[in-house]
KOLKOLFI-696352 format. One record per residue (C-alpha): residue number from 1; residue in three letters; chain; x, y, z. Coordinates in steps of 0.2 Angstrom, whole numbers. Example, Ala and Ser with C-alpha at 12.3 -4.5 7.8 and 13.67 -1.06 7.14 Angstrom:
% residues 2
1|ALA|A|62|-22|39
2|SER|A|68|-5|36
//
This chain:
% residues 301
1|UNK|A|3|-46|270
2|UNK|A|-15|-41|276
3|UNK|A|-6|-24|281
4|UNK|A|2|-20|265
5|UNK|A|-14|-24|256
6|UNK|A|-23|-10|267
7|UNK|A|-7|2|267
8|UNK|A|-10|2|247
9|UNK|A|-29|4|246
10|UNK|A|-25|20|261
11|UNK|A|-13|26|246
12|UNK|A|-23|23|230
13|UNK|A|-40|33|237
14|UNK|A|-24|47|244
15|UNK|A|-14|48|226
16|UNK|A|-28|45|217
17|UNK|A|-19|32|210
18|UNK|A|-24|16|196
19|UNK|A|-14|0|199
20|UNK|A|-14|-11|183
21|UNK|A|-5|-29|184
22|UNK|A|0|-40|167
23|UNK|A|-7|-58|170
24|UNK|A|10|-64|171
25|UNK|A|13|-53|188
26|UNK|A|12|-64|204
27|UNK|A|-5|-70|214
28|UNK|A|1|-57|228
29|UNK|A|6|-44|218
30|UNK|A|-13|-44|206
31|UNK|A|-21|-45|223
32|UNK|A|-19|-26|226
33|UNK|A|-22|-20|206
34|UNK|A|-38|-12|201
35|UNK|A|-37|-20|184
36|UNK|A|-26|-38|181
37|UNK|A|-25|-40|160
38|UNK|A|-15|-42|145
39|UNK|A|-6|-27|135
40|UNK|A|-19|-23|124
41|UNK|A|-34|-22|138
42|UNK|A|-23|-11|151
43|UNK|A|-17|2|136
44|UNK|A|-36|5|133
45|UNK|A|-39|6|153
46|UNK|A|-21|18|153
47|UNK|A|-29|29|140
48|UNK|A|-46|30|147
49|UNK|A|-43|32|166
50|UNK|A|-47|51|178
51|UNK|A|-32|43|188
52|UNK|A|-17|55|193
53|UNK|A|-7|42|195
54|UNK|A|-4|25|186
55|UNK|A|7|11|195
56|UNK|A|11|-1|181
57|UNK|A|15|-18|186
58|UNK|A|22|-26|173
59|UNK|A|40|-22|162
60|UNK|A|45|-5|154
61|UNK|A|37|-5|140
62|UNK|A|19|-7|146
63|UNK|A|25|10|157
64|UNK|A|30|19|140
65|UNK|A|12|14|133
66|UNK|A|3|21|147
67|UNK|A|14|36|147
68|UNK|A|10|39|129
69|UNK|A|-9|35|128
70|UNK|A|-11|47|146
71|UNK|A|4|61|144
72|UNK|A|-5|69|159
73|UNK|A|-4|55|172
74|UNK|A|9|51|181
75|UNK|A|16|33|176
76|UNK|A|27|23|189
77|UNK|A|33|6|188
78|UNK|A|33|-6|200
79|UNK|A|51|-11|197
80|UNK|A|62|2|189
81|UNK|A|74|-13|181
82|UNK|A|60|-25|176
83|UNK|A|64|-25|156
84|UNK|A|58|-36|139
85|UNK|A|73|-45|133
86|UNK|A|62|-48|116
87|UNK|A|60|-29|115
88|UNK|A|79|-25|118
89|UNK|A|80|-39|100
90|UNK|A|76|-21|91
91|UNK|A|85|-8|95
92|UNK|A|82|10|84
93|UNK|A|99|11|76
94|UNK|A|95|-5|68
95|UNK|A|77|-4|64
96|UNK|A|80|14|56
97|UNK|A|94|6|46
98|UNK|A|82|-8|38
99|UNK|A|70|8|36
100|UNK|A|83|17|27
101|UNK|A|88|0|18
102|UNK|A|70|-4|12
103|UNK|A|59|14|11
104|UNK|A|44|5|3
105|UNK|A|42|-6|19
106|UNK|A|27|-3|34
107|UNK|A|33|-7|48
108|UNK|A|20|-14|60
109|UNK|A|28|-14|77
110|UNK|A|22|-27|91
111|UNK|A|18|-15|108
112|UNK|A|33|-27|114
113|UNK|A|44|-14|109
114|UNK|A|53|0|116
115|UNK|A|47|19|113
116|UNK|A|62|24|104
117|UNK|A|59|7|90
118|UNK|A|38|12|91
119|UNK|A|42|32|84
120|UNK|A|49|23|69
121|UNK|A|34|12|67
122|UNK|A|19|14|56
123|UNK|A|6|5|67
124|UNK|A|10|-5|83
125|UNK|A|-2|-22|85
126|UNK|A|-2|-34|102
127|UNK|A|-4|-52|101
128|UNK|A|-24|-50|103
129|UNK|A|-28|-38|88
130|UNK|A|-14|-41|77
131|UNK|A|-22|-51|64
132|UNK|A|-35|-40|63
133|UNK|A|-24|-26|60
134|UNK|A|-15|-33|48
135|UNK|A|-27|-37|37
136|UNK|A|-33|-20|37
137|UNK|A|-15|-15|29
138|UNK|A|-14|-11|10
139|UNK|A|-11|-30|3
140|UNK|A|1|-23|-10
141|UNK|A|14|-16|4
142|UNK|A|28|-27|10
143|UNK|A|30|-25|27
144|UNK|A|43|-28|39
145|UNK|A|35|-34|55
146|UNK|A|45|-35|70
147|UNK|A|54|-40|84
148|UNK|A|47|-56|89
149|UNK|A|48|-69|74
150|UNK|A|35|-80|80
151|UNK|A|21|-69|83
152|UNK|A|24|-65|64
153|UNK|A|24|-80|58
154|UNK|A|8|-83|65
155|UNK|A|0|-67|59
156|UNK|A|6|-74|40
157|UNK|A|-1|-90|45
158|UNK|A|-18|-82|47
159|UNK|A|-19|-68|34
160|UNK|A|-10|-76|21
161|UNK|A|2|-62|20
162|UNK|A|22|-63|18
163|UNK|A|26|-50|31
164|UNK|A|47|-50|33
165|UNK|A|50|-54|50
166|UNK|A|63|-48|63
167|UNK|A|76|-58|70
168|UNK|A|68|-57|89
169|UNK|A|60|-68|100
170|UNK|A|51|-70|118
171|UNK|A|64|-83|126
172|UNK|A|52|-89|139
173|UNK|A|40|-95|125
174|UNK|A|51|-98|111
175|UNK|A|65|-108|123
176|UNK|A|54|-114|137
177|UNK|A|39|-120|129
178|UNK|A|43|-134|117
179|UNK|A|34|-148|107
180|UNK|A|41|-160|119
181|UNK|A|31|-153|130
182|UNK|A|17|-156|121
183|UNK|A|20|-172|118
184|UNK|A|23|-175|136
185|UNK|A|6|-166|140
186|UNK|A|-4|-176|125
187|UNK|A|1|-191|136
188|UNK|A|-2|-189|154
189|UNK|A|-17|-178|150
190|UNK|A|-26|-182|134
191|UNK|A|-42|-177|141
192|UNK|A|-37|-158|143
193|UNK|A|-35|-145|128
194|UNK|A|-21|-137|126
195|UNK|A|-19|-118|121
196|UNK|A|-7|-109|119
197|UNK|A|3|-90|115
198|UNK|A|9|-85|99
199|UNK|A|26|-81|102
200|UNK|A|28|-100|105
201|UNK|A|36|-108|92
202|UNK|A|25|-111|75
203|UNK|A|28|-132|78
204|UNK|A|19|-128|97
205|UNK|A|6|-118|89
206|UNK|A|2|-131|76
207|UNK|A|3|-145|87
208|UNK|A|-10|-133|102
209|UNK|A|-29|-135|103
210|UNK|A|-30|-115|103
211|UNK|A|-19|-101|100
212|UNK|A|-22|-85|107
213|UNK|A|-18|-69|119
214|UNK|A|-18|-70|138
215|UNK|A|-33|-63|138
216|UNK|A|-41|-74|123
217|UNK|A|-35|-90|133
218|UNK|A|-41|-87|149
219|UNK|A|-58|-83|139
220|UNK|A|-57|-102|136
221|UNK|A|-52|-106|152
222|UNK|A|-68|-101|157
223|UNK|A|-77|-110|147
224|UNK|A|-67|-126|146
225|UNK|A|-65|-139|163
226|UNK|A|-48|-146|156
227|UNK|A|-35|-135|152
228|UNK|A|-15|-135|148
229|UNK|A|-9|-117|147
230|UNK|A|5|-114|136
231|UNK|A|13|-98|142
232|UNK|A|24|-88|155
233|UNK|A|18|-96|171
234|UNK|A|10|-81|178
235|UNK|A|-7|-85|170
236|UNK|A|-10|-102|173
237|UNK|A|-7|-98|192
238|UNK|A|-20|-83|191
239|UNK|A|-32|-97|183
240|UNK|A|-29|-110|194
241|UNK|A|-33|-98|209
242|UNK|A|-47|-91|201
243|UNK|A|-56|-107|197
244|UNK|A|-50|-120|211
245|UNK|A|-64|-133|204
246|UNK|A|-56|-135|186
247|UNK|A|-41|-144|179
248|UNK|A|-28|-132|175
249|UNK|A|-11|-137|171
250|UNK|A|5|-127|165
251|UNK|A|13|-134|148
252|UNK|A|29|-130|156
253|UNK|A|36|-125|172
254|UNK|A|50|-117|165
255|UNK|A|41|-102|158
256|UNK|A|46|-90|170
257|UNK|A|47|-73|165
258|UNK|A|60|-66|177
259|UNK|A|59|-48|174
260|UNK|A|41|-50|176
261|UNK|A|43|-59|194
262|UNK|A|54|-46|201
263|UNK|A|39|-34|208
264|UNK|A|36|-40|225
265|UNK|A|21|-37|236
266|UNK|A|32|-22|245
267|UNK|A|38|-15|230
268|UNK|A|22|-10|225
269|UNK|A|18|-2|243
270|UNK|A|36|7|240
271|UNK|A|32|11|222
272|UNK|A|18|19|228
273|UNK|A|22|29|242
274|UNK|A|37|38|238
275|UNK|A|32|37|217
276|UNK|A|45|28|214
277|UNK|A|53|25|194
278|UNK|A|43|37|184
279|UNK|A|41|35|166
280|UNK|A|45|48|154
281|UNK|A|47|49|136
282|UNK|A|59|61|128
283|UNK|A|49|75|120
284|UNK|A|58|73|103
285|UNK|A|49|55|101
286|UNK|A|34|58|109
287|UNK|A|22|62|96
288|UNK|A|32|51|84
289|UNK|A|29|38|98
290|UNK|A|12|40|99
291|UNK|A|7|39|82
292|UNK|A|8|19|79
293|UNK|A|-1|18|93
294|UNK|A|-15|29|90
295|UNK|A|-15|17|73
296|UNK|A|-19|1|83
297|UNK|A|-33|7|93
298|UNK|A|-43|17|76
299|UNK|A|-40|1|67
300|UNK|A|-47|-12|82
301|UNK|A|-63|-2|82
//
């Protein structure tokens, strides 16, 4: 491993290369990124970067984001099949139906989405700026807010809106996290907080301590001794190696995100090398593409 950790840093001074890697990516595999964070921290660091080329460690559609915010760059991902099966929940075809359906609606697109969905979007939001965003919307526009339900409910929880959510979900979060586990964690640790993602359920979020992005609970993971994390297992792994002194537990250990554990240490050296599964966006989207995105980061200044 030590020689594939020093056959990558050889590469990324050679290539010029950036390496980002989502929380939820493997201990080995966040080891060799220049920056480890959640969707809404690597976009800004995709569209701010000198790089010439970005190796993405994540799923596709944190790829197409970079892609867009940094046209310029060359954008690989680390594995060319790891997909979002919450982002395949809305597919164009459908969403421009409801468009066409309901031409009054914004449609405020969660950056879990594929490129194709986000040209048909009004602004896009991530789990860390969305109710911020949304209040920031005209309150007499309805708004469709999509794909993943849960995340919606939330953002109407908090802003007192009555967005019109998507029939979409995260199944690692909505499935695999439960208020059993709760429960379960209330009893053997009632000592410990416990936080969690917003695409959970709305029973797991009412029942949680916190509620927040990957980035917002490891924030209070770094300010809290006791701590069950309710969210793909990839975090509370990072956290637990980061501080080995705290007590840091996973709400569930069944919150695996499979596409999100298929990069391996030597794909990332393969990736690399031979700039493997490169990112492109059709040209007839592209600005279309871009616009929703531009939307989120004027409106989280």
């Amino acid at each position: 491993m030590n020689e594939i950790y020093k056959k990558i840093g050889i590469l990324k001074k050679e290539k010029n290369a950036l390496i980002l890697a989502h929380n939820y990516q493997g201990i080995d595999v966040q080891k060799t990124a220049d920056f480890i964070g959640d969707s809404f921290i690597l976009s800004k660091i995709a569209s701010e970067t000198n790089a010439d080329i970005i190796l993405f460690c994540g799923v596709r559609f944190m790829a197409e984001t970079a892609k867009l915010l940094n046209p310029k760059c060359k954008v690989l991902l680390s594995d060319g099949e790891a997909g979002c099966p919450m982002a395949d929940m809305a597919d164009a075809k459908n969403v421009k139906k409801f468009i066409d359906e309901h031409p009054d609606h914004l449609i405020v697109c969660y950056v879990n989405s594929s490129a194709d969905v986000k040209a048909l979007s009004d602004v896009c939001v991530t789990s860390s700026n969305a109710v911020g965003i949304v209040n920031k919307l005209p309150a007499d526009k309805p708004i469709m807010f999509l794909p993943d339900q849960n995340l919606g409910h939330y953002i109407n929880l908090k802003t007192g809106r009555n967005m019109d959510l998507w029939d979409g979900m995260c199944p690692i979060h909505h499935l695999h996290i439960t208020a059993q586990d709760v429960h379960r964690a209330r009893l053997m640790y009632p000592e410990h907080d416990v936080i969690v993602h917003p695409e959970c359920t709305p029973t797991v979020v009412e029942m949680a301590d916190f509620v927040g992005s990957t980035k917002q609970m490891a924030d209070y993971v770094a300010e809290h001794n006791k701590v069950i994390i309710g969210t793909e297992l990839g975090l509370t792994k990072m956290l637990q190696d980061q501080y080995p002194n705290k007590s840091i537990y996973a709400l569930s250990d069944k919150a695996i995100c499979q596409n999100m554990k298929k990069t391996s240490l030597t794909d990332v050296l393969d990736t690399l090398q031979y700039e493997l599964n490169e990112t492109s966006i059709p040209e007839s989207i592209f600005e279309a593409a871009m616009k929703p995105i531009k939307k989120m980061l004027e409106l989280s200044e």
